[in-house]
C-alpha positions as CSV (number, residue, x, y, z in Angstrom):
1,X,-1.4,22.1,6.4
2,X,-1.6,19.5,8.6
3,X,0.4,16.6,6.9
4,X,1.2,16.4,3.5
5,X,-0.4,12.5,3.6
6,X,-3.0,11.2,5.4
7,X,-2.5,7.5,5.2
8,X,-5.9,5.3,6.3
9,X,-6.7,1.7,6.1
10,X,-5.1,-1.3,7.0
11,X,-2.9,-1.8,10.4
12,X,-1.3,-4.9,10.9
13,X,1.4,-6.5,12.7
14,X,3.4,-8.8,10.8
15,X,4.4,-12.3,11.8
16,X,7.6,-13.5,9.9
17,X,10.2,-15.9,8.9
18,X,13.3,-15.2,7.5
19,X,13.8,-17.6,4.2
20,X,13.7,-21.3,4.6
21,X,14.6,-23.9,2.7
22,X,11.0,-25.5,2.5
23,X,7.8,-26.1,4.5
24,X,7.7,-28.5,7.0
25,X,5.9,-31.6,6.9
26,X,3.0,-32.4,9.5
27,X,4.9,-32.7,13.0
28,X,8.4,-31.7,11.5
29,X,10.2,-28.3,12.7
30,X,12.2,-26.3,10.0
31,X,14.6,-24.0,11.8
32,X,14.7,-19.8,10.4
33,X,17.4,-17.8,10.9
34,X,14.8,-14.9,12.6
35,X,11.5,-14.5,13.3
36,X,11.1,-11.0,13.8
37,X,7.9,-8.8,13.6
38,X,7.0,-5.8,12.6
39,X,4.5,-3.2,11.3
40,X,2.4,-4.0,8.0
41,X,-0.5,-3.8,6.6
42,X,-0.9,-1.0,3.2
43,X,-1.5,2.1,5.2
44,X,0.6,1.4,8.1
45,X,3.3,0.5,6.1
46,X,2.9,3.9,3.7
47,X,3.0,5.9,6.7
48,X,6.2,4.3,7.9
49,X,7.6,4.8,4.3
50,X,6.7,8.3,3.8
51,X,7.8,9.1,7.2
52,X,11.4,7.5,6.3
53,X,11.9,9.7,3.4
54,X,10.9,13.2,5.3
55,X,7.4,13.4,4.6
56,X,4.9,14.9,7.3
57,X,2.5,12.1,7.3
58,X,-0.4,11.2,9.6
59,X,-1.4,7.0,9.8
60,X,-5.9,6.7,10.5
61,X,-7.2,3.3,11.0
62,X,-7.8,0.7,14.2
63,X,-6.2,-1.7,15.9
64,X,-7.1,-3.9,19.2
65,X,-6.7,-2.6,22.7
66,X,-4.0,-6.8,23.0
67,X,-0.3,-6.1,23.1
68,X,-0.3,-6.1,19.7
69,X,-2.1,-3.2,18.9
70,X,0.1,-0.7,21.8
71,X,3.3,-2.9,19.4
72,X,1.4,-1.7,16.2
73,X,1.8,2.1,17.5
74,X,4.6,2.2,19.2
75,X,6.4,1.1,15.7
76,X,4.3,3.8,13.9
77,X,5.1,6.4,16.7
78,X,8.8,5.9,16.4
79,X,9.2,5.9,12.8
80,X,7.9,9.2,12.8
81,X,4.2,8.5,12.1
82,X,1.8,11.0,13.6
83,X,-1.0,8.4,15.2
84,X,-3.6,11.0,16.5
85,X,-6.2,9.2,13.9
86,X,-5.8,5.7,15.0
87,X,-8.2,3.8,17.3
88,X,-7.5,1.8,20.1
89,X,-10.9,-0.8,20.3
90,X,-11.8,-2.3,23.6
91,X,-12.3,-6.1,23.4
92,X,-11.1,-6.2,20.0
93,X,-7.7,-8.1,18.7
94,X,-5.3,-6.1,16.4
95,X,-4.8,-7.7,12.7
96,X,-2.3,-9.6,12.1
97,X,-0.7,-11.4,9.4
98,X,1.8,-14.9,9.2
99,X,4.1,-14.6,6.2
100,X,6.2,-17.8,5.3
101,X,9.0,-17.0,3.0
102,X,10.3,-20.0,1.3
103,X,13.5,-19.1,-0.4
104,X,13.3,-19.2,-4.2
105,X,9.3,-19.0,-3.7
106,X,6.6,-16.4,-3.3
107,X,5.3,-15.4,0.1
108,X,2.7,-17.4,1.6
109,X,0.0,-15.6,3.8
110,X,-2.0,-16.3,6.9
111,X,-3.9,-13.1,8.0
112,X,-6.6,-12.0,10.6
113,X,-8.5,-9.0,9.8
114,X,-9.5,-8.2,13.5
115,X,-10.2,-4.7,13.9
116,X,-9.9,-3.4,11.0
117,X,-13.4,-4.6,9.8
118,X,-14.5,-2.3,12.1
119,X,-13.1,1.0,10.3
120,X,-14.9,3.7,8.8
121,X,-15.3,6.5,6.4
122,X,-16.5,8.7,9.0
123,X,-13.2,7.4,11.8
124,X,-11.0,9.7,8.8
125,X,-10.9,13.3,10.8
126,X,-12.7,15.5,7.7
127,X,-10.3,18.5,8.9
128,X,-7.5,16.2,9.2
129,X,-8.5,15.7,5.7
130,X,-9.2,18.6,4.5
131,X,-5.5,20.1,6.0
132,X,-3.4,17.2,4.0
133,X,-2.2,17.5,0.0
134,X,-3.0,13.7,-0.2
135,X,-5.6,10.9,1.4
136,X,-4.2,7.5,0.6
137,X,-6.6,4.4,1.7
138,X,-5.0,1.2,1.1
139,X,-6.8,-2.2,2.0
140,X,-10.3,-1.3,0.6
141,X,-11.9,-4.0,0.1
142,X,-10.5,-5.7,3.0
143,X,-12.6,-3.5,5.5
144,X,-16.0,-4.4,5.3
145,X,-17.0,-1.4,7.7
146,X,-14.9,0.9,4.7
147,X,-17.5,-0.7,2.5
148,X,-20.9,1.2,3.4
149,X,-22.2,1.7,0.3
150,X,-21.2,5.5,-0.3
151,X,-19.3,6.6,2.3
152,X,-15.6,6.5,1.0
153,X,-17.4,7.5,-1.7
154,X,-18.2,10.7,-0.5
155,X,-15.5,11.6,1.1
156,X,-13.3,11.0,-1.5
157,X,-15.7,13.5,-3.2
158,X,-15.2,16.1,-0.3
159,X,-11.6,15.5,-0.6
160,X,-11.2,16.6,-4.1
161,X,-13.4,19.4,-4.1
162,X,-11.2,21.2,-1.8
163,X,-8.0,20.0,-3.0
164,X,-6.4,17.4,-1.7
165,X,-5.7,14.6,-4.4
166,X,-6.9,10.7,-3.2
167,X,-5.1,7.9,-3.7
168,X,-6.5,4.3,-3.4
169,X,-5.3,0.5,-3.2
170,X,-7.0,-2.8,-2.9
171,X,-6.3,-5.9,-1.0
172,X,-8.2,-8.9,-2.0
173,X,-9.3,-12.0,-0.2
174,X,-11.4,-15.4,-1.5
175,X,-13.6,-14.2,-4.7
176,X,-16.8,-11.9,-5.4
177,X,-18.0,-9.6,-7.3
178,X,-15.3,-7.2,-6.2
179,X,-16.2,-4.9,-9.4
180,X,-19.8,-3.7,-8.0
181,X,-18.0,-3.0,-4.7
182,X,-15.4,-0.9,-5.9
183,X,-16.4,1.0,-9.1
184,X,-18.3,3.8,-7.0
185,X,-15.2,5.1,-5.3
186,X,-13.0,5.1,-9.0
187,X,-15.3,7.5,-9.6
188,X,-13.4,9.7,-7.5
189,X,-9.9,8.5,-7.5
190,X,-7.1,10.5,-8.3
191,X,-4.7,7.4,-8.5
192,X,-5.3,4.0,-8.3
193,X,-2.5,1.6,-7.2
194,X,-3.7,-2.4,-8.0
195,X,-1.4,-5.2,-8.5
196,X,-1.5,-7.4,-11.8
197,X,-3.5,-9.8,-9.9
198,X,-5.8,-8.0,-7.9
199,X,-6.6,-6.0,-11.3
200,X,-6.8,-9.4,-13.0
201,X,-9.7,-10.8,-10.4
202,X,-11.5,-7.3,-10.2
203,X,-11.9,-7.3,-13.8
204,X,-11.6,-10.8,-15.2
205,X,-9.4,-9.3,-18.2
206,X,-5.6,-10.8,-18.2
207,X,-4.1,-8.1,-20.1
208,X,-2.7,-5.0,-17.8
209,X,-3.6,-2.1,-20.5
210,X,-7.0,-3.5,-20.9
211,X,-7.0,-3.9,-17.3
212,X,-6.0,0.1,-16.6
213,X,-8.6,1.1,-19.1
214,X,-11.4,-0.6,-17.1
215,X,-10.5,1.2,-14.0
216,X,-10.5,4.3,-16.2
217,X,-14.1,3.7,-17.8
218,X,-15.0,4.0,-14.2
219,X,-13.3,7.2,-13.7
220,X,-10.0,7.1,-11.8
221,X,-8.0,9.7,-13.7
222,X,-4.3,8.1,-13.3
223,X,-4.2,3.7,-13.0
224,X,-0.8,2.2,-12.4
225,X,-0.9,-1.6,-12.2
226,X,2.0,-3.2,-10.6
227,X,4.0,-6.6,-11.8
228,X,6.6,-7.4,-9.5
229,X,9.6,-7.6,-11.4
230,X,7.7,-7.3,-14.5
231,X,7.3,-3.9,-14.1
232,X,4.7,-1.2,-14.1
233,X,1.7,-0.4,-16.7
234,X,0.3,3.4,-16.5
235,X,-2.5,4.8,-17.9
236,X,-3.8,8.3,-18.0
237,X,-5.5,10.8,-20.2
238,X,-3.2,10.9,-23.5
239,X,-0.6,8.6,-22.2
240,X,0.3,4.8,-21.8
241,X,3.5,4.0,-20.6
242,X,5.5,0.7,-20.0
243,X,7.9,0.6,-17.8
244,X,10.6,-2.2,-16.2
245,X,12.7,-2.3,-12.8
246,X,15.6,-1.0,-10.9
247,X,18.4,-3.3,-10.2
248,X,18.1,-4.6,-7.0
249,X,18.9,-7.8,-4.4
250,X,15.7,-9.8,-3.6
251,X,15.3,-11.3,-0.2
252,X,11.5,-11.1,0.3
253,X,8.6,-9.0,-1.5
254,X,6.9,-8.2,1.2
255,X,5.2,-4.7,1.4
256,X,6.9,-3.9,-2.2
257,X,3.2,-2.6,-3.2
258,X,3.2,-0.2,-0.6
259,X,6.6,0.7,-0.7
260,X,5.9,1.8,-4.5
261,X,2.6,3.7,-3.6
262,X,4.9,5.4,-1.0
263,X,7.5,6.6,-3.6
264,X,4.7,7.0,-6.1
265,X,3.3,9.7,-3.4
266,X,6.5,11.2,-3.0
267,X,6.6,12.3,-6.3
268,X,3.5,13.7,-6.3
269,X,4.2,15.7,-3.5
270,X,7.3,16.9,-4.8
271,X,5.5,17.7,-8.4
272,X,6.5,15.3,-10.7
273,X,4.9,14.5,-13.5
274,X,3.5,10.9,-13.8
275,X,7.0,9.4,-15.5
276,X,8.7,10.7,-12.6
277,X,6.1,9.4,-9.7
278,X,6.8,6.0,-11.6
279,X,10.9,6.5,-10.8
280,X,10.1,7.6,-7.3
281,X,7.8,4.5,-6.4
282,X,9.9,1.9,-8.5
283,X,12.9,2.7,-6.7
284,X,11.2,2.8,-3.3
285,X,9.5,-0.9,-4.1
286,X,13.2,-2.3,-5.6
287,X,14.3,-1.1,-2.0
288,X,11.9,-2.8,0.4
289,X,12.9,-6.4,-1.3
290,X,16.1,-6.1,0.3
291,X,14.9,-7.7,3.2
292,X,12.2,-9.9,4.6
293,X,9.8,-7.3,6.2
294,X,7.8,-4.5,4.9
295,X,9.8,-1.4,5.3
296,X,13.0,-2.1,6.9
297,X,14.8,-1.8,3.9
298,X,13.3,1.0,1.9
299,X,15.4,3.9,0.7
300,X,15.8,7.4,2.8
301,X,15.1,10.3,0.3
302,X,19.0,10.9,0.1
303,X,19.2,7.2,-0.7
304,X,16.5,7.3,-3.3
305,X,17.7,10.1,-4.4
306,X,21.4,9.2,-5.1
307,X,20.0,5.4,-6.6
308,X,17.8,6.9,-9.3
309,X,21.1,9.1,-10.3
310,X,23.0,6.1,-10.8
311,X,20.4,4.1,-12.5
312,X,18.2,4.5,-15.4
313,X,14.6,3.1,-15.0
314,X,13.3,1.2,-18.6
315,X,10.4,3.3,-19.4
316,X,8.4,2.7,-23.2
317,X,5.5,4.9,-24.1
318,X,3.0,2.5,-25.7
């Protein structure tokens, strides 16, 4: 084995703010305590997750050959990300994203996709691949060079037959049909990790169960749609399930998606059933709120480990 998670996708560095009272007017300055920045983006920030609670974890994707893209793997490279399967692309600019936190608000978002258009089914190393337990892509959808009509696809396809289980996430921008573009690859997805929202504009349905059981008709064998602090919907064969949050201090929700698709993984990895994937990424996303960037905050295993002793996570099988 190579790494027990091969996380591709989407590499971005993050551009924030630490909570302010309100947006400025035109012309006006509004002081922030800190405006640091660091690694985001779904797959980057899995990888940097994973990494923090032990797992061997490669990060595959591509980012600009500006300072911005040597900042995007140095940040991987010392959080314990193996970056062998990123791409460094001449002339092109590294992704980035603006997030305005406006205390008592949601996050407001101001993003570049730079060279991540440019990544591919075929820039994922097959025997990279075919050496992990788990493929996670998160950002499809984002990544119009991801998109070629059947090549995620196939190697999803590959993936599975010899073993190793694939994971996907979305991350939408501006409307389309995102269902035509998207339903080929469910085909061959293990797990599939959409918010409310996102599973709300793929499908046009409002209601999460009815939402999961789309996804399903199209084949992914395990849907888990997250709410925020609503909660969690899963659906599999023979088993819906309902469940609510950890406790927990909210700063800024930043990367809380990918920090539960982290913990989700980490039970996989460790052979949990379903139920207890669902504690392991729940208490991983409760962590990463804690502060205002995407994985500063988010539990070690011992961490995680010792919080899900001490609190029970609401679960209702529906």
């Amino acid at each position: 084995m190579k790494f027990e998670c091969l996380s591709a996708g989407i590499m971005v560095v993050d551009h924030l703010c630490t909570p302010i009272a309100r947006l400025p007017e035109a012309g006006e300055l509004v002081l922030a305590d800190a405006l640091p920045v660091s690694i985001g983006g779904c797959a980057a920030n899995v990888a940097m997750n994973l990494a923090r609670v032990g797992v061997v974890v490669g990060a595959a994707g591509c980012v600009g050959d500006d300072e911005f893209g040597q900042v995007a793997l140095n940040i991987l490279n010392q959080g314990g990300v193996e970056t062998s399967g990123m791409r460094k692309l001449p002339g092109e600019s590294t992704s980035g994203t603006l997030i305005i936190n406006v205390a008592g608000q949601d996050r407001r978002f101001i993003h570049t996709v730079g060279a991540n258009r440019l990544f591919r089914a075929g820039d994922i190393d097959w025997e990279t691949v075919r050496q992990s337990r788990i493929l996670y892509v998160g950002g499809y959808l984002m990544m119009p060079g991801l998109e070629i009509p059947g090549e995620l696809t196939e190697l999803f396809r590959k993936a599975r037959a010899a073993g190793v289980r694939t994971v996907l996430d979305v991350v939408l921008a501006g409307t389309g049909d995102h269902w035509s573009r998207l339903q080929g690859v469910l085909s061959e997805t293990d797990v599939f990790l959409p918010s409310a929202d996102e599973s709300e504009r793929i499908t046009g349905l409002s209601d999460p169960i009815a939402q999961a059981e789309r996804f399903r008709s199209a084949g992914a064998k395990t849907v888990v749609i997250t709410q925020g602090d609503r909660g969690t919907v899963l659906v599999e064969e023979g088993r819906r399930i309902k469940a609510g949050t950890y406790p927990t201090t909210f700063v800024g929700g930043t990367g809380a998606g990918d920090a539960f698709d982290a913990g989700f993984i980490v039970g996989m990895l460790l052979g949990e059933d379903s139920l207890g994937s669902l504690r392991w990424g729940s208490a991983l996303g409760a962590s990463c709120v804690r502060a205002v960037s995407a994985t500063e905050s988010v539990f070690t295993r011992e961490e995680a480990l010792d919080f899900m002793r001490q609190h029970k996570l609401p679960i209702e099988e529906i």
